[in-house]
C-alpha positions in Angstrom: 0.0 0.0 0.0 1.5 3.3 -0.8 0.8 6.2 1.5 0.8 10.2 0.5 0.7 13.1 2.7 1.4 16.5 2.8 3.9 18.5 4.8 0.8 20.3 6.9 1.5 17.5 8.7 4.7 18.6 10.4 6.6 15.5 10.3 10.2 15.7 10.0 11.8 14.9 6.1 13.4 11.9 7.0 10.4 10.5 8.7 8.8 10.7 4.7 12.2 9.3 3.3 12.5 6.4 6.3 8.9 5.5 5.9 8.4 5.7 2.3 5.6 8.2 3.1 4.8 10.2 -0.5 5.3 13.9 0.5 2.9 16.8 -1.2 5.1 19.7 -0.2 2.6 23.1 0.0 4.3 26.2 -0.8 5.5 29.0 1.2 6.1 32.3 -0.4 8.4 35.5 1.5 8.7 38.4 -0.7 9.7 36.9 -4.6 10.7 34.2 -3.4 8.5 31.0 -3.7 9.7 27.5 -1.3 8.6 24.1 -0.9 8.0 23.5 3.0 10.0 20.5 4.0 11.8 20.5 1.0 13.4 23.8 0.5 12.5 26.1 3.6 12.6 25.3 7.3 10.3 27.0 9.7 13.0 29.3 11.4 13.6 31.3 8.1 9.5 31.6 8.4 9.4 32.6 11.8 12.3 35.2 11.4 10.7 36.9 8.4 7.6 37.2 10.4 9.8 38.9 13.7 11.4 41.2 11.0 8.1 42.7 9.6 7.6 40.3 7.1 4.2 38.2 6.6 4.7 35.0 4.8 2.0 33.8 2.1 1.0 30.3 1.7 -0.5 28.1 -1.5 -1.5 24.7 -1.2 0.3 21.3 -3.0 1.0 21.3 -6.3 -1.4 19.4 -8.6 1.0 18.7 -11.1 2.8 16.4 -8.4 -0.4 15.0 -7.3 -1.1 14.1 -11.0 2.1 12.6 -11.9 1.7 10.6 -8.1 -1.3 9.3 -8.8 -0.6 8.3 -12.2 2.1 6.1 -11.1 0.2 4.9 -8.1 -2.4 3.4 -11.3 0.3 2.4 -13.8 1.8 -0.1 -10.9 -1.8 -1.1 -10.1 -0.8 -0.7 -6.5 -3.7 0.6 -3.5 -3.3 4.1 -2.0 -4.2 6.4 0.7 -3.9 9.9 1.1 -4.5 11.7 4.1 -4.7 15.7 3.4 -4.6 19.1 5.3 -8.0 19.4 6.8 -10.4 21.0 4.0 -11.4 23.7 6.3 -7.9 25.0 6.6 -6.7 24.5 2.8 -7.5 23.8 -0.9 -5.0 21.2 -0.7 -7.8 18.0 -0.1 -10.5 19.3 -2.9 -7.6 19.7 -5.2 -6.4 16.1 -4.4 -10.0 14.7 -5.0 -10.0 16.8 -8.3 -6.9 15.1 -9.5 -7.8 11.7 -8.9 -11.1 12.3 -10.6 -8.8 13.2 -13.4 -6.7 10.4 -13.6 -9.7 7.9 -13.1 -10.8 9.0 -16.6 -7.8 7.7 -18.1 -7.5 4.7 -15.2 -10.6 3.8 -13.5 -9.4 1.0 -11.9 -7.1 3.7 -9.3 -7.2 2.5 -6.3 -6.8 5.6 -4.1 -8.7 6.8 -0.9 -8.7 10.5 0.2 -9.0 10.8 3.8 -9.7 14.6 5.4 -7.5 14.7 8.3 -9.8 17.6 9.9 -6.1 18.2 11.6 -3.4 20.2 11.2 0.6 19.8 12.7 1.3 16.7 14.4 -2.0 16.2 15.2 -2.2 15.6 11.4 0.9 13.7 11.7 -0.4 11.1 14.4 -2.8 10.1 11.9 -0.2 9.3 9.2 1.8 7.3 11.4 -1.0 5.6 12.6 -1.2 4.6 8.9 2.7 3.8 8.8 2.3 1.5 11.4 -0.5 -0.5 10.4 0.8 -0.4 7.1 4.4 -1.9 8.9 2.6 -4.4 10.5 0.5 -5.6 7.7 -3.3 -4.5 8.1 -5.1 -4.9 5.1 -6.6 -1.7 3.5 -10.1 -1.2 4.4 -8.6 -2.1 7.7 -6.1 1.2 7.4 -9.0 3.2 6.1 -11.3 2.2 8.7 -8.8 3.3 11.4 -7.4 6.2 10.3 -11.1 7.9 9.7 -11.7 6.6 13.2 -8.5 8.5 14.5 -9.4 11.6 12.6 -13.0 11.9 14.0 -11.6 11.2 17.5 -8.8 13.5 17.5 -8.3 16.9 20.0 -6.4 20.0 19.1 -5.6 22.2 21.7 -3.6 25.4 20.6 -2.6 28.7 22.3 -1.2 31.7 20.1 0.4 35.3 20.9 -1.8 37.0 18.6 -4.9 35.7 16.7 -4.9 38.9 14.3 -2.0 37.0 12.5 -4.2 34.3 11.9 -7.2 36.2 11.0 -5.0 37.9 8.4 -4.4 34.8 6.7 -7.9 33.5 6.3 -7.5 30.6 8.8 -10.3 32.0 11.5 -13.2 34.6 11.1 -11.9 38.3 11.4 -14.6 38.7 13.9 -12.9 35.5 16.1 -9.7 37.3 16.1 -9.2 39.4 19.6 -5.3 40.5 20.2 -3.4 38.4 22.8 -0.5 40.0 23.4 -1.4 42.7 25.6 -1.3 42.1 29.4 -0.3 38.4 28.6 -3.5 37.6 27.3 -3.3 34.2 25.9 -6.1 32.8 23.8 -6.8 29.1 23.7 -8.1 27.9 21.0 -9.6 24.0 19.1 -10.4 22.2 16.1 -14.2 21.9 15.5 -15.0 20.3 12.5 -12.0 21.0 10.7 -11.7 24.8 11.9 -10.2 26.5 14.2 -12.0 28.0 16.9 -11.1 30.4 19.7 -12.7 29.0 23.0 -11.5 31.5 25.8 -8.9 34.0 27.1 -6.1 33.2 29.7 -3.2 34.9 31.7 -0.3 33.8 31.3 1.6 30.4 30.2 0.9 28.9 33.4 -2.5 29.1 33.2 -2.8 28.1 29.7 -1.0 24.3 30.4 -3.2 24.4 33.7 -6.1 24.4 31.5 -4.6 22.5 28.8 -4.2 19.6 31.2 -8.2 20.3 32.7 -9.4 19.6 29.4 -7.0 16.8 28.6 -8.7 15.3 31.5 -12.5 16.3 30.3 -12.1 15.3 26.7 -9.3 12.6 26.6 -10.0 8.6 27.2 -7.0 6.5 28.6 -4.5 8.8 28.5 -2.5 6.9 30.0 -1.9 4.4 26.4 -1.8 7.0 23.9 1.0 8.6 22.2 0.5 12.2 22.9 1.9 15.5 20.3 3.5 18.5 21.1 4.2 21.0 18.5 5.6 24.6 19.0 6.4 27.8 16.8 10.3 28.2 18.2 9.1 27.9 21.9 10.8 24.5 22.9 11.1 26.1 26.4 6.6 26.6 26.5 6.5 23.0 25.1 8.7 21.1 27.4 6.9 22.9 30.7 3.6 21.1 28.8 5.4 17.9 28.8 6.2 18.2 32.3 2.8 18.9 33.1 1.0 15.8 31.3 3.7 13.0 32.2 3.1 13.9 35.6 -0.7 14.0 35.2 -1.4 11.2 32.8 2.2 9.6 32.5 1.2 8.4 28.8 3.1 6.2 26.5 5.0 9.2 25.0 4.8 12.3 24.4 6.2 13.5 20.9 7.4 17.1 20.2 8.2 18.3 17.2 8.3 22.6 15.6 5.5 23.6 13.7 6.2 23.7 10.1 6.6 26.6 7.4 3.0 26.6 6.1 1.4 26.0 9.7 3.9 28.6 11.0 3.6 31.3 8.2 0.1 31.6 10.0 0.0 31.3 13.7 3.2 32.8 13.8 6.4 32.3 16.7 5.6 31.6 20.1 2.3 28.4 18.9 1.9 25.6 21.4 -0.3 23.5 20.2 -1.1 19.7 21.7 -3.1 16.7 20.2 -4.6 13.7 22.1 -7.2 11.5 21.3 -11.0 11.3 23.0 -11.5 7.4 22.0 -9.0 5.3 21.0 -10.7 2.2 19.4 
């Protein structure tokens, strides 16, 4: 089975290379100049431009690559999965079902699922190593399907920025959503609904942030204690281990990953994102 997914995910490039994971790199453009995230730009020159005065666009993954992907995936008659950006965050998923329309007129025996990750980050990212590792240890694929979409409709996103403004600027939440956080320490928390983000109060402060960041680990999260739980941070390793910390010594899971927020996620939430990902069911 061959798997695809695109660098919204915020898994490292060698994770792609080591597990033979098809990467859909979107694109991130600062001034002229146009990169592939992954590929071509790290997040630090995105989070630098943005602290200079900058403001970083993004576009989504390149059909042409999808075309030529898919193509292949037909001509070696082999099964597929890819799971996308969440639809609600990027034009990357329609385009992908687009494509695959397109080469079904030419193959239509393709064999390709499109899952909508609802996700973004490593929250994203959990759900394609789910995929890896059933994949690794030889689930068939309805099986991979089945509990990936399960994953994906069970998955929390928890994320806490210094100024939604940013965000709002970019298209990723309502103007009207956007309040500014940076003034008297104001932090605003925020979650996935549906594939969107959605800012759901005001705090004070990092300390009160992971304090309630734990309190709704504990409302919304289901045997904590087995799951693999995701970090991700906009060049705040410092905010993202004091998380850590917190949740080993509340829920002491199996793991707790952390890992930078990308180029593309970054261009948009901007330096100083803490974001965490934990599942309310897990089978």
């Amino acid at each position: 089975m061959r798997l695809f997914a695109d660098s919204a995910s915020d898994l490292p490039k060698d994770f792609f290379e080591q597990e033979q994971v098809v990467l859909f790199p979107l694109r991130v453009h600062i001034g002229e100049a146009e990169y592939e995230d992954i590929r071509t730009i790290d997040s630090m020159k995105v989070y630098d431009a943005i602290r200079s005065g900058v403001h970083p666009k993004t576009s989504q993954a390149s059909p042409e690559e999808m075309l030529k992907a898919f193509e292949q995936l037909a001509k070696d008659g082999e099964t597929g999965c890819y799971i996308a950006f969440s639809s609600e965050l990027s034009g990357t998923y329609s385009t992908a079902v687009m494509v695959a329309g397109q080469v079904r007129e030419e193959y239509p025996d393709l064999n390709l699922t499109i899952i909508d990750s609802k996700a973004a980050s490593l929250g994203y990212g959990l759900l394609v190593k789910e995929a890896v590792n059933l994949r690794n240890a030889g689930a068939s694929y309805d099986e991979i399907i089945q509990k990936v979409r399960f994953k994906a409709n069970h998955l929390e996103s928890l994320f806490t920025v210094e100024d939604l403004d940013y965000m709002a600027q970019g298209g990723r939440i309502s103007k009207g959503s956007a309040f500014v956080g940076g003034l008297l320490n104001i932090k605003p928390l925020l979650h996935v609904e549906d594939g969107k983000l959605v800012p759901i109060e005001k705090l004070r402060g990092r300390k009160k942030v992971i304090k309630r960041m734990i309190e709704l680990m504990n409302e919304r999260g289901s045997n904590l204690d087995q799951q693999i739980i995701a970090i991700s941070h906009a060049d705040d390793l410092e905010f993202a281990k004091a998380l850590k910390e917190e949740i080993e010594s509340a829920y002491n899971p199996k793991d707790i990953e952390i890992h930078m927020i990308g180029s593309v996620i970054g261009a948009h939430t901007g330096p100083g994102t803490l974001a965490l990902f934990f599942f309310n069911q897990t089978d």
